[in-house]
N, C-alpha and C positions, 0 to 999 in steps of 0.2 A: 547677705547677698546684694549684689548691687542691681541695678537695673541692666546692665550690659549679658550679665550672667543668667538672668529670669529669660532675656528674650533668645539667649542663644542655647537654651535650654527647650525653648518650647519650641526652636524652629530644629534641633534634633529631635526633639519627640516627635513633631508634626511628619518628618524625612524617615525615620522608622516605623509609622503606623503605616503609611505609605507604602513604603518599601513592602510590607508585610502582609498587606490587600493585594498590591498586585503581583504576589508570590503565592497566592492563595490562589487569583482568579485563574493564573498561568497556570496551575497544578490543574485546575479544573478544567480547562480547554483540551489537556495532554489526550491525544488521543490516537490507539494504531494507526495506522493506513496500509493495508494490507488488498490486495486484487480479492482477497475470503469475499465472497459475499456476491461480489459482480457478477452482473449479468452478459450477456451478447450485448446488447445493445452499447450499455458502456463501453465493452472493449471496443467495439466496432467506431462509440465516439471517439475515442484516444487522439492523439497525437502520434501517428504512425512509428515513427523512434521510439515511443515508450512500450509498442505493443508487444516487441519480441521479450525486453524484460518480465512484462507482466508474464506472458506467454509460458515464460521458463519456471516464472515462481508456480505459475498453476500445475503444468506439468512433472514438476519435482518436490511438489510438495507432501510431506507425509509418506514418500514413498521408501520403502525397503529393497531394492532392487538385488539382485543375488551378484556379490564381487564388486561392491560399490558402485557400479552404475548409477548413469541416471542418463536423462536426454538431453544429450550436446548443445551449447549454446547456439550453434552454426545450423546445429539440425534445426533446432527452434528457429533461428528467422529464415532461413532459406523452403522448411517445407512446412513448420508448425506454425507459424502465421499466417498464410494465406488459408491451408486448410481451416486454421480456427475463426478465420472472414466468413470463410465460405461457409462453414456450418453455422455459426452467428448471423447470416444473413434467413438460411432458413427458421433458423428457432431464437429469434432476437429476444424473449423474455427469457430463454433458459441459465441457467448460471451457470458461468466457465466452468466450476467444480463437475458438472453434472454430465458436459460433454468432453470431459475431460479422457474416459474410454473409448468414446468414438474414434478422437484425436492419435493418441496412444495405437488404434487398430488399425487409422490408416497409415501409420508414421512405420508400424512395422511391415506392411506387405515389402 
C-alpha cells in the first residue's frame, strides 16, 4: 500500500466512527413530546396558536366515545380554550389530564 492509500484509509475510518457517535448520541436525545404530563401553568404559558392543538390532543385522547365521536376541533378553540384558561388560572399546578372532566362537563351543558 502506498502512502496516498493509508491516509485515505484512515480519514474514512475517522468519517465512519464519526458518523456513528453522532448516530448513537441522536438515538439518545429522541424523545416524545406529547401535552401527557402538563400542567395549567404550561398550557397557560403557550404560545396561544398552539393551545387549541394541545387542547384537542388532551380532550380526545384515550377516549372511546359511542359512534366515533369525539370533540370538534372548532368546538375546541372556540369554547375549549378559554374554558381551559379559565380553569388553569384557578388550579395552575393541576395537569391538563386531570381537569380534563371538568372541561368535558362544561363543554356539554
Amino acid at each position: 500500500m502506498n502512502k496516498f492509500s493509508l491516509s485515505t484509509a484512515g480519514i474514512l475510518v475517522a468519517a465512519l466512527l464519526t458518523s456513528v457517535s453522532v448516530n448513537a448520541a441522536t438515538d439518545n436525545a429522541k424523545t416524545e413530546v406529547t401535552p401527557k404530563g402538563m400542567n395549567c401553568q404550561e398550557f397557560i404559558d403557550l404560545n396561544p396558536q398552539t393551545m387549541a392543538p394541545v387542547a384537542f390532543w388532551v380532550l380526545n385522547e384515550d377516549e372511546d366515545f359511542k359512534g366515533g365521536d369525539y370533540v370538534d376541533y372548532n368546538e375546541t378553540v372556540t369554547t375549549a380554550v378559554p374554558l381551559t384558561v379559565e380553569l388553569c388560572k384557578k388550579h395552575p399546578q393541576s395537569e391538563l389530564s386531570k381537569i380534563k372532566d371538568e372541561i368535558k362537563k362544561e363543554l356539554s351543558k
